[in-house]
C-alpha positions as a printed Julia matrix, in Angstrom:
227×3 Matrix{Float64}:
  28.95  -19.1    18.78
  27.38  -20.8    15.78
  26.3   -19.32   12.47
  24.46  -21.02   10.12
  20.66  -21.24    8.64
  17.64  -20.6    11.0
  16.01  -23.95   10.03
  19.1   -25.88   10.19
  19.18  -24.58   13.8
  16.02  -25.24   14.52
  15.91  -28.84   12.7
  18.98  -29.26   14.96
  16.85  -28.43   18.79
  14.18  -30.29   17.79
  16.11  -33.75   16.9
  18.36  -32.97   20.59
  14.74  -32.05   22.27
  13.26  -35.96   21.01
  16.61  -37.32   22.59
  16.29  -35.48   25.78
  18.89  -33.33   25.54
  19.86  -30.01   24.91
  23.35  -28.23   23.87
  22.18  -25.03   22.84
  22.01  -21.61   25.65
  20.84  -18.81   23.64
  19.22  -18.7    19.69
  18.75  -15.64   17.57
  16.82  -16.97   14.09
  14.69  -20.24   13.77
  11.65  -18.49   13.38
  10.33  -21.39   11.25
  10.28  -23.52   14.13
   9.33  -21.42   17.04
   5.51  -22.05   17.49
   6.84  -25.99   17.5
   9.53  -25.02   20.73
   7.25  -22.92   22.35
   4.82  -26.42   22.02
   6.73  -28.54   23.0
   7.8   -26.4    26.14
  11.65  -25.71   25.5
  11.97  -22.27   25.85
  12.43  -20.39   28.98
  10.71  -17.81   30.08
  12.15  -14.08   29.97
   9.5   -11.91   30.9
  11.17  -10.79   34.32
  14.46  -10.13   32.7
  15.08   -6.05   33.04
  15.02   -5.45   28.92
  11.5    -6.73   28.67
   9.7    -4.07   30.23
  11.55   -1.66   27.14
  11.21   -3.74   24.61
   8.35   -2.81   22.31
   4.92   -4.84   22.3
   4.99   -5.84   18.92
   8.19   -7.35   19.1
   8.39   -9.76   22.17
   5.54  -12.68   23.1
   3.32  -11.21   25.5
   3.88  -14.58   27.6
   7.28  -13.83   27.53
   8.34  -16.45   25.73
  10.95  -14.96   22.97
  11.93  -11.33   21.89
  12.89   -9.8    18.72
  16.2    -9.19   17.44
  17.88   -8.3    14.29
  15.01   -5.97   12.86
  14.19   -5.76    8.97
  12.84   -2.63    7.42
  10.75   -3.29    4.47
  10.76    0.16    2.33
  10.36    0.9    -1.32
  13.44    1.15   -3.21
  14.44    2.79   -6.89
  16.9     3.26   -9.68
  18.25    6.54   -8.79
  19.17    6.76  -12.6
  15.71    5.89  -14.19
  13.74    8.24  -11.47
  14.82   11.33   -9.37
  13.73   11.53   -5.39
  11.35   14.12   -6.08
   9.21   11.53   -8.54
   9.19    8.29   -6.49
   6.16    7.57   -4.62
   5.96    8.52   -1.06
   2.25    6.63   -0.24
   0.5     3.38   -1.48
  -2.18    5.97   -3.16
   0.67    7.54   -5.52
   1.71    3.95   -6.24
  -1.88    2.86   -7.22
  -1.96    5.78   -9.61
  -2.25    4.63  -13.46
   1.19    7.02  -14.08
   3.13    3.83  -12.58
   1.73    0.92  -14.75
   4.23   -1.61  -15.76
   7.19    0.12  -14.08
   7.39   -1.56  -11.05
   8.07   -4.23   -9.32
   6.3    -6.17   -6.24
   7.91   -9.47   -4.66
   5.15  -12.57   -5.68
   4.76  -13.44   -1.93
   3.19  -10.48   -0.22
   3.76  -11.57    3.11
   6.52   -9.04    3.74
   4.13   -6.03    3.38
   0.63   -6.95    2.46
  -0.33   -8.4     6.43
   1.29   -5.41    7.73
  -1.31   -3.5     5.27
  -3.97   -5.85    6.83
  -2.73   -5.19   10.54
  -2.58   -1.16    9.85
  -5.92   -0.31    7.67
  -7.55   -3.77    8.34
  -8.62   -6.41    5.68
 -11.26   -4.21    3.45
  -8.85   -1.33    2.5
  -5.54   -3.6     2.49
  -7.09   -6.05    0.01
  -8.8    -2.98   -1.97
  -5.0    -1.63   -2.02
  -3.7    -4.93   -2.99
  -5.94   -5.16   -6.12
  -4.95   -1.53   -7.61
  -1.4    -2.23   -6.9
  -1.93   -5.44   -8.78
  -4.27   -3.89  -11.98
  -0.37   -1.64  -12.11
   0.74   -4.69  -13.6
   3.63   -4.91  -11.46
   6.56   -7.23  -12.37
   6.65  -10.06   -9.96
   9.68  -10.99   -8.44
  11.01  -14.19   -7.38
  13.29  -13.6    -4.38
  14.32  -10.35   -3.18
  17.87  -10.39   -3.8
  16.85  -10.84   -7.46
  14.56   -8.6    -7.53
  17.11   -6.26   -6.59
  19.72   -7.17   -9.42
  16.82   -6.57  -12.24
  16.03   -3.25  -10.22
  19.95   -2.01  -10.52
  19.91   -3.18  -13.81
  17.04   -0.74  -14.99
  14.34   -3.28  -15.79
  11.78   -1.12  -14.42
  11.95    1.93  -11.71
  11.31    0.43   -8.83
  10.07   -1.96   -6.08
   8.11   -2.85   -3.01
   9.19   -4.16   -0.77
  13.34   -4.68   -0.35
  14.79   -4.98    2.9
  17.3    -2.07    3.98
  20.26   -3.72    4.26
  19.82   -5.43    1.05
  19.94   -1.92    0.1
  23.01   -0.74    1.83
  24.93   -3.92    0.5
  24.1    -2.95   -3.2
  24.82    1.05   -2.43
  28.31   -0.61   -0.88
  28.66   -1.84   -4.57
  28.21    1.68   -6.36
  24.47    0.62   -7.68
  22.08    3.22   -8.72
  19.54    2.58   -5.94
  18.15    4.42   -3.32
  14.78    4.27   -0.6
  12.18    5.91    0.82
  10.05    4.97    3.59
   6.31    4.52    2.45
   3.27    4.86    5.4
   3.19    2.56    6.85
   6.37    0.54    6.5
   6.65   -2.77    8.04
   9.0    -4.0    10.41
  10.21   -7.34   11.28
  12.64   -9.44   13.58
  13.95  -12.8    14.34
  12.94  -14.02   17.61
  15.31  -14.4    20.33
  15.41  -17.1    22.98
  16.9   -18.86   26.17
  16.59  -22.07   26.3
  14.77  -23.4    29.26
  17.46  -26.38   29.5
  20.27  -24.38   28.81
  23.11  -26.28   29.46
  24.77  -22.65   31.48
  21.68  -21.34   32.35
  23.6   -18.42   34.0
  25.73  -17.37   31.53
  22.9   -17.29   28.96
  20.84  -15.0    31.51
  24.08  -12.84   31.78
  24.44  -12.72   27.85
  20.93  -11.53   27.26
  21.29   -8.55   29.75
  24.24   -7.47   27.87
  22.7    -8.15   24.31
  20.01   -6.06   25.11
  21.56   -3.34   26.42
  22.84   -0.31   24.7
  26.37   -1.49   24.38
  25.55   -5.11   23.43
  23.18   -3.7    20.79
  25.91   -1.63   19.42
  28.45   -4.24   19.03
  25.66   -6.33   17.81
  24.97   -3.83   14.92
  28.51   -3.27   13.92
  29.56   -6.79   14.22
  26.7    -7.83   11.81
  27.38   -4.89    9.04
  30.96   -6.93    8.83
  29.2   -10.61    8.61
């Protein structure tokens, strides 16, 4: 088992893939690169493996290519001190209203709510949400985990999106902050992969069933909340 950064991994497959060789069985991250594997024809695929048939549509290739692990929910989150659970907005259309302006915060790349916006409502009434949210004169953010610190620190109320267990590890830490879940709220994973030169082919086959079961999910959830 190796930890490290998704595009470090994946700079790492691709280098051993132009050489002809490959040392890696299974990969969890490297989403960066995974179009440029799944190109270049080095993933194996899963599609017959038992898990697949449960796993949901939106998160596995519908060739069969990867799966997603390691989901991310992105939720609004707020300064439990500056504004009670009964105030905070529950919908995009109580964020929009005028009551809001200049309290909140949205991250300055979008991507982590606005195209699942686009994907739910389609383009007209995402982009017509987009441009209230924006005449709120949000603070932008510039990274999420700083985001968060400003938000603890009660420079405005609150903030779309954060990922959940960016707020659990600042709730570990005693911070005023709290969530709700707005409609709809995105959700995102890491693909998952076997590699279709797998140096123990078997053994990676064998460590997917378990992963994906019920007890390999479990002591994949608990062994992350200590990483």
């Amino acid at each position: 088992y190796t930890k490290g950064i998704g595009t470090d991994f994946g700079d790492r497959i691709l280098m051993e893939a132009d050489s002809g060789i490959c040392t890696v069985d299974f990969v969890n991250g490297a989403s960066s690169h995974l179009i440029t594997m799944l190109e270049k024809g080095l993933l194996k695929n899963v599609s017959d493996m038992p898990f697949m048939k449960l796993w949901p549509n939106g998160a596995k290739d519908p060739k069969g290519y990867w799966f997603g692990m390691t989901p991310t929910y992105w939720i609004l989150a707020y300064n439990s001190k500056l504004i009670s659970a009964a105030e905070v907005p529950k919908s995009y259309d109580e964020i929009i209203n005028p009551k809001w302006k200049g309290q909140f915060a949205i991250e300055e790349r979008p991507d982590h709510w606005f195209l699942g916006l686009w994907l739910a409502w389609g383009p007209e009434k995402a982009t017509r949400t987009l441009e209230k949210v924006i005449a709120n004169k949000p603070f932008l953010g510039k990274g999420y985990s700083a985001t968060g610190e400003l938000l603890v620190a009660g420079q405005f109320k609150l903030t779309i999106p954060l990922q959940d267990y960016k707020i659990v590890q600042f709730r570990e830490k005693k911070a005023p902050i709290d969530w709700v879940p707005l409609r709809p709220t995105e959700i995102d994973s890491q693909p998952a992969q076997i590699m279709k030169k797998a140096p123990n082919p078997h053994a990676a086959e064998l460590f997917t069933t378990w992963l994906t079961s019920r007890e390999g999910q479990e002591a994949y959830c608990k062994a992350s909340a200590k990483a």
